[in-house]
C-alpha positions as CSV (number, residue, x, y, z in Angstrom):
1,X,0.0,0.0,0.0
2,X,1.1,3.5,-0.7
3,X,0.6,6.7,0.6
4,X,0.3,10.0,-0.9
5,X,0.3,13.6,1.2
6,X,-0.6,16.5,-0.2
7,X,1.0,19.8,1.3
8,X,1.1,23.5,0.8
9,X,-0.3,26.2,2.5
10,X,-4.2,26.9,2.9
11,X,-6.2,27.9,-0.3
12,X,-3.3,26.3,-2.9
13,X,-5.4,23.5,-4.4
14,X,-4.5,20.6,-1.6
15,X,-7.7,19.5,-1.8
16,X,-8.2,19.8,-5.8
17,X,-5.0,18.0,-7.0
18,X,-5.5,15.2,-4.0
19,X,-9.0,14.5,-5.1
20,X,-7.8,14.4,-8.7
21,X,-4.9,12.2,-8.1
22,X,-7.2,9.9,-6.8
23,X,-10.0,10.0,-9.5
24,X,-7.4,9.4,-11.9
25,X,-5.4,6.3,-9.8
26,X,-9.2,5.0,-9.4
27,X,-10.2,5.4,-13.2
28,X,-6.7,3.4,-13.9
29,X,-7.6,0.4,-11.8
30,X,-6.6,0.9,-8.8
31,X,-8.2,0.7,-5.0
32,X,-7.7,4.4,-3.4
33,X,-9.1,5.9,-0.4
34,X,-8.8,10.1,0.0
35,X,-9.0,10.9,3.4
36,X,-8.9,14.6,4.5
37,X,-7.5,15.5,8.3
38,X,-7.6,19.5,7.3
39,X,-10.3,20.8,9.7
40,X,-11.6,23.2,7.1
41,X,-12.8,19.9,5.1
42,X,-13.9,20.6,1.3
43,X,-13.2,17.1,-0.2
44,X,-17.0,16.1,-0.3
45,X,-18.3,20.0,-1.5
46,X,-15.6,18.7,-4.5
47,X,-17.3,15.5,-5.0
48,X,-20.6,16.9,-4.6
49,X,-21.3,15.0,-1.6
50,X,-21.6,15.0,2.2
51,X,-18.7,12.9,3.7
52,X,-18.6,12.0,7.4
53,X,-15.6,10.9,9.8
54,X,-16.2,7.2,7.9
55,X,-15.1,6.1,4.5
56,X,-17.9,6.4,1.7
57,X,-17.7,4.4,-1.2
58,X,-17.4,6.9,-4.1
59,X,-17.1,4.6,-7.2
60,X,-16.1,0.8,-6.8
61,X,-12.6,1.8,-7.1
62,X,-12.6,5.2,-5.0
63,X,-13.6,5.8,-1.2
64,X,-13.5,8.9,0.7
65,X,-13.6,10.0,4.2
66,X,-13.2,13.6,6.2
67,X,-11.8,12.9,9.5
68,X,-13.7,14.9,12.2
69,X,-10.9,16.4,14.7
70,X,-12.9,17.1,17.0
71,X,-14.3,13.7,17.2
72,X,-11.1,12.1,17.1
73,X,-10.5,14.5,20.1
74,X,-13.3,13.2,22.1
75,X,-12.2,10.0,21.5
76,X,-8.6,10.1,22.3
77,X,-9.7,11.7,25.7
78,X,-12.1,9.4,26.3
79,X,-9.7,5.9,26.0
80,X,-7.3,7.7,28.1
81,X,-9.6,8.5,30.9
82,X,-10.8,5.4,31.1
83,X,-7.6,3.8,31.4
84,X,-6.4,6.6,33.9
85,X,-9.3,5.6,35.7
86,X,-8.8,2.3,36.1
87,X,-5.3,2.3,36.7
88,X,-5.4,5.0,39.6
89,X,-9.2,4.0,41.0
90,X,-7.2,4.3,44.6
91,X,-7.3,8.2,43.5
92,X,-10.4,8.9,43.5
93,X,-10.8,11.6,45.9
94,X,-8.3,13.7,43.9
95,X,-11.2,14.1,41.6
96,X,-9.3,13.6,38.3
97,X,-12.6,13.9,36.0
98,X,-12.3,17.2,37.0
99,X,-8.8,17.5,35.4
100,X,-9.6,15.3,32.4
101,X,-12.9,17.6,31.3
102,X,-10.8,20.5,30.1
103,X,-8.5,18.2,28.4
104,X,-9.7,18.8,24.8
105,X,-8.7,22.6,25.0
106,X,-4.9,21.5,25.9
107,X,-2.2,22.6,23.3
108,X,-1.6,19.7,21.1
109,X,-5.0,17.8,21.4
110,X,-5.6,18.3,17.9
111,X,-2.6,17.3,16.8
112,X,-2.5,14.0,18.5
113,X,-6.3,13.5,17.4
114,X,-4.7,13.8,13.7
115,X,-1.8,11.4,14.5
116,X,-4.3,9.5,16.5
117,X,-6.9,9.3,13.3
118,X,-4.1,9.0,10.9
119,X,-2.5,6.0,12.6
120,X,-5.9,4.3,12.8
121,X,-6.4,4.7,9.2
122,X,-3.1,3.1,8.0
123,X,-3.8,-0.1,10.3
124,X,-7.1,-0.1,9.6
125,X,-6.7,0.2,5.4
126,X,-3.5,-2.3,5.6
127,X,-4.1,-4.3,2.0
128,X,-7.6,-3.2,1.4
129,X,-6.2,-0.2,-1.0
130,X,-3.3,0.4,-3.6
131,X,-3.1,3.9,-2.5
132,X,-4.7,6.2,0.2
133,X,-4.5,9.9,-0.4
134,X,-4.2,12.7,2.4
135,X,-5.6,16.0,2.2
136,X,-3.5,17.4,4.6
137,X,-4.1,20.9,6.8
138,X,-2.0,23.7,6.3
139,X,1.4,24.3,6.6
140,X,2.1,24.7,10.9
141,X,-0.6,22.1,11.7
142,X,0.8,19.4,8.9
143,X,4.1,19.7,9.8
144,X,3.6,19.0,13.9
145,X,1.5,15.7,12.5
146,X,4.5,14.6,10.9
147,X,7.1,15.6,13.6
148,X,4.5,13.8,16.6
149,X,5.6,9.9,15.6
150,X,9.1,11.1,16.1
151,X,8.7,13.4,19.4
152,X,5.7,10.9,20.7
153,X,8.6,7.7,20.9
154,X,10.8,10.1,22.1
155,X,8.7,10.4,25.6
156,X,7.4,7.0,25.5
157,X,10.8,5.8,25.8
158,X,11.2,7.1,29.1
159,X,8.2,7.0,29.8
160,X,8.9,3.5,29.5
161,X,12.1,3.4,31.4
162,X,10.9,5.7,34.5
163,X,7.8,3.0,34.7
164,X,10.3,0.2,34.8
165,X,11.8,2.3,38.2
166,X,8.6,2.5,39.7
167,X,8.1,-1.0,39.2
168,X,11.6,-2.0,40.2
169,X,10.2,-0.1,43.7
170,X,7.7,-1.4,44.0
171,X,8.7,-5.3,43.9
172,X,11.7,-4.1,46.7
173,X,8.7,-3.2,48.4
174,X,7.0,-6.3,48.3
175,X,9.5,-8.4,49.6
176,X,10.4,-6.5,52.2
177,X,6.8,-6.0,53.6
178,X,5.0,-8.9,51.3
179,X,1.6,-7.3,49.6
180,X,1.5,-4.0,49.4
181,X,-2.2,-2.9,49.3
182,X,-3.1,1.2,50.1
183,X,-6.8,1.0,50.4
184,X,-7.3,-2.1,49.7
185,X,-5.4,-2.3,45.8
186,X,-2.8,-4.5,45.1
187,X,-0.6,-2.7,43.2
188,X,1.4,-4.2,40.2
189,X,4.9,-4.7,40.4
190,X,5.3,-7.0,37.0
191,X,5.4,-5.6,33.8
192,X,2.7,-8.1,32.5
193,X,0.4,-7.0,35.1
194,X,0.9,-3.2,34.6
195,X,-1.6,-1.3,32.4
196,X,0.6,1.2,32.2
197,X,3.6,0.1,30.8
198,X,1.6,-2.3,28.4
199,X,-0.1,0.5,27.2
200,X,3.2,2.7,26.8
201,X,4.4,-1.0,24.6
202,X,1.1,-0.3,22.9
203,X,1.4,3.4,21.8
204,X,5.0,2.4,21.0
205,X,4.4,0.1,18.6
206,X,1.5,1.9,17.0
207,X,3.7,5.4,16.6
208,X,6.4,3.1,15.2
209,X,4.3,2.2,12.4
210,X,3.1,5.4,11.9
211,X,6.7,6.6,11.6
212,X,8.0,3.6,9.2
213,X,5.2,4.8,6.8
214,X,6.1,8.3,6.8
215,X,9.8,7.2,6.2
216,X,9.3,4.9,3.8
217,X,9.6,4.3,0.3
218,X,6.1,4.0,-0.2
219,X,5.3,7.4,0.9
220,X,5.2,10.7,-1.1
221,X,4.8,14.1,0.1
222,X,3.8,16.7,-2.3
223,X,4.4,20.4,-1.9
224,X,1.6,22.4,-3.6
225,X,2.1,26.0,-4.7
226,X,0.8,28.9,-6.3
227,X,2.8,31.6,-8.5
228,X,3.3,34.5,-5.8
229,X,5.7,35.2,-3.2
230,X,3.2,34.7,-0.1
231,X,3.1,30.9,-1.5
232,X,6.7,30.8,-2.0
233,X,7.7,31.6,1.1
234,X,5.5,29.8,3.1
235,X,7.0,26.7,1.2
236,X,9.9,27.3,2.1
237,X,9.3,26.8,5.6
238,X,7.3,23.8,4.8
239,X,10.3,22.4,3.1
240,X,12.8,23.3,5.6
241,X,10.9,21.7,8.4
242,X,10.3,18.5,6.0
243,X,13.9,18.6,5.4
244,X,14.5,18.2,9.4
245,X,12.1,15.8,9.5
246,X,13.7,13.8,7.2
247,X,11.0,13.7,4.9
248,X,11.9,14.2,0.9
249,X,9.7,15.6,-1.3
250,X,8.6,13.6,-4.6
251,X,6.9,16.2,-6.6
252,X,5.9,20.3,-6.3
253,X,2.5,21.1,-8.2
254,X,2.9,24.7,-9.6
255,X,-1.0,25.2,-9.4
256,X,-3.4,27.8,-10.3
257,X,-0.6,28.8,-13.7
258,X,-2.5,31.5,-15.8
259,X,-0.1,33.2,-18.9
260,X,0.2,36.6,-16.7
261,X,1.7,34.9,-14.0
262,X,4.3,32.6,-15.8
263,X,7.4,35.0,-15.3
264,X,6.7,34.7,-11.3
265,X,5.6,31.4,-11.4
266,X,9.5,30.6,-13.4
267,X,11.0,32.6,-10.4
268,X,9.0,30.6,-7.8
269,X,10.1,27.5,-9.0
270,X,13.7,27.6,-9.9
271,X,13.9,28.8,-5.7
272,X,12.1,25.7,-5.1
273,X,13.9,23.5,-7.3
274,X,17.2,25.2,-5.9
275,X,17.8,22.8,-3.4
276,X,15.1,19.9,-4.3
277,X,16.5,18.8,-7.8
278,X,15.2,15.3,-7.3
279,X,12.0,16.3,-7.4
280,X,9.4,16.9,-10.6
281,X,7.2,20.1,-11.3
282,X,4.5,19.7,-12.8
283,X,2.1,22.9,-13.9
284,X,-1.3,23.1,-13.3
285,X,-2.8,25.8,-15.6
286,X,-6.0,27.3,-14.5
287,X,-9.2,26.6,-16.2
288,X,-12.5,27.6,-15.7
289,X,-13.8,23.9,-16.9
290,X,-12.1,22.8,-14.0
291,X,-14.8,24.4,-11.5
292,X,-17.4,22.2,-12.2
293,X,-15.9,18.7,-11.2
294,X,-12.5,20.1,-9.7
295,X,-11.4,16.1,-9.2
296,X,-11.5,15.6,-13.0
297,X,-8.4,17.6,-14.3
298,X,-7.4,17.6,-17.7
299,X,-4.0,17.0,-16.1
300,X,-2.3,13.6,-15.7
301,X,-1.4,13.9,-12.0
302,X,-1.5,10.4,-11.3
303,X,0.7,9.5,-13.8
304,X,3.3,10.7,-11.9
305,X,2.9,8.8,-8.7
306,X,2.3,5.3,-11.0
307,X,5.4,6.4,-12.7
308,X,7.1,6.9,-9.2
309,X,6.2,3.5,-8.4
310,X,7.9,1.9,-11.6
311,X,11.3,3.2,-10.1
């Protein structure tokens, strides 16, 4: 299975040349599912239908799917409450529901509910498609998605280890005074009987996967652009933080190309090009026939990505 991301910054054409690139992988044969995670969703107003935080079969080839953030929020609160909860019962009086209500307007919630959604997604799909297609946000918020695998294993890892101290306590503990039990609950000492550390194996493992797709050589990020500096410049912050990421860039979509703005648009993308000359440009001239059914482009954009794959 491959993966396709679409970035840029907001009101490029994401949403047009993702929804395209999948019409036309669908149209050749292939199994593709477009999922947006940009909270400003437009993917169904450019299929001309209403799309909800599920897949919707499109076509027999071609599914789509909106993820709701703030659904994916509420979720990724919710499991961890109730596992807070269970785990540290013997802390009830602390009232931690109290804590765990204002949770969803914490820095970073909808980030993780992205990663969260995203990771889901890619285990989920595993072998049912040839391709799955993201929509991505704009630039700040796509970039923090991609850095969380990376940053997320970072903490879990000693997470991990300062669990494994806890637990190396508490078993000191237990032989010297034999069960230790504060109001009446055994606490774990084991690694296979603490939910905690088998859920930091859990998260671990998921991220990891997470991170191996984004890595891989399966995976192709996209920068899309318009012809004007604004554009230019905020793409070159997207690429320098994909650049520390470690995350190459396939192709750059020079979209939105009208005859008046060629000489900028030849400006914009030799500075792009500059320091990317693995990477294709393709242009994407504007046309007005385009507005009707934005997803079927005259251009061949999923050529390039089939072409990709012959490599």
């Amino acid at each position: 299975m491959k993966t396709i991301f679409f970035t840029g910054k907001g009101g490029v054409g994401k949403s047009t040349l993702a929804a395209a690139a999948a019409w036309q992988l669908a149209e050749k044969g292939y199994r593709v599912l477009t999922v947006s995670l940009d909270p400003a969703h437009n993917l169904g107003d450019i299929f001309g239908i209403k799309l909800h935080h599920r897949k919707k079969k499109f076509t027999s080839e071609l599914y789509l799917q909106e993820t709701d953030l703030e659904k994916a929020a509420d979720e990724y609160i919710k499991n961890n409450m109730s596992i807070m909860k269970e785990v540290y019962g013997y802390l009830k009086t602390f009232n931690m529901d109290k804590y765990f209500s204002i949770l969803k307007y914490s820095p970073g919630i909808e980030e993780y509910a992205a990663l969260t959604s995203l990771e889901k997604i890619l285990t989920k799909e595993e072998g049912c498609f040839d391709y799955i297609v993201f929509d991505t946000p704009p630039t700040g918020l796509t970039l923090h998605i991609f850095a969380l695998p990376g940053v997320t294993l970072a903490w879990i890892e000693r997470l991990i280890k300062i669990r494994k101290e806890i637990l190396e306590k508490r078993y000191t503990i237990h032989n010297i005074k034999g069960k230790y039990i504060p109001e009446g609950v055994q606490l774990a000492y084991q690694e296979k009987d603490d939910k905690v550390i088998q859920k930091l194996y859990e998260l671990q493992k998921r991220y990891e996967k997470v991170k191996s797709v984004l890595e891989g050589d399966d995976n192709s990020v996209s920068v899309v652009f318009n012809p004007d500096q604004l554009s230019l410049k905020e793409s070159e912050r997207l690429l320098e933080g994909l650049k520390e990421l470690g995350l190459p860039v396939s192709h750059f979509f020079n979209n939105k190309l009208t005859e008046d703005n060629l000489k900028t648009a030849e400006s914009v993308e030799a500075k792009l090009k500059k320091d990317n000359k693995s990477s294709t440009i393709k242009r994407i001239y504007y046309n007005d026939d385009n507005l009707s059914k934005g997803y079927m482009l005259n251009d061949d954009i999923a050529g390039l990505f089939i072409e990709q794959e012959g490599k």
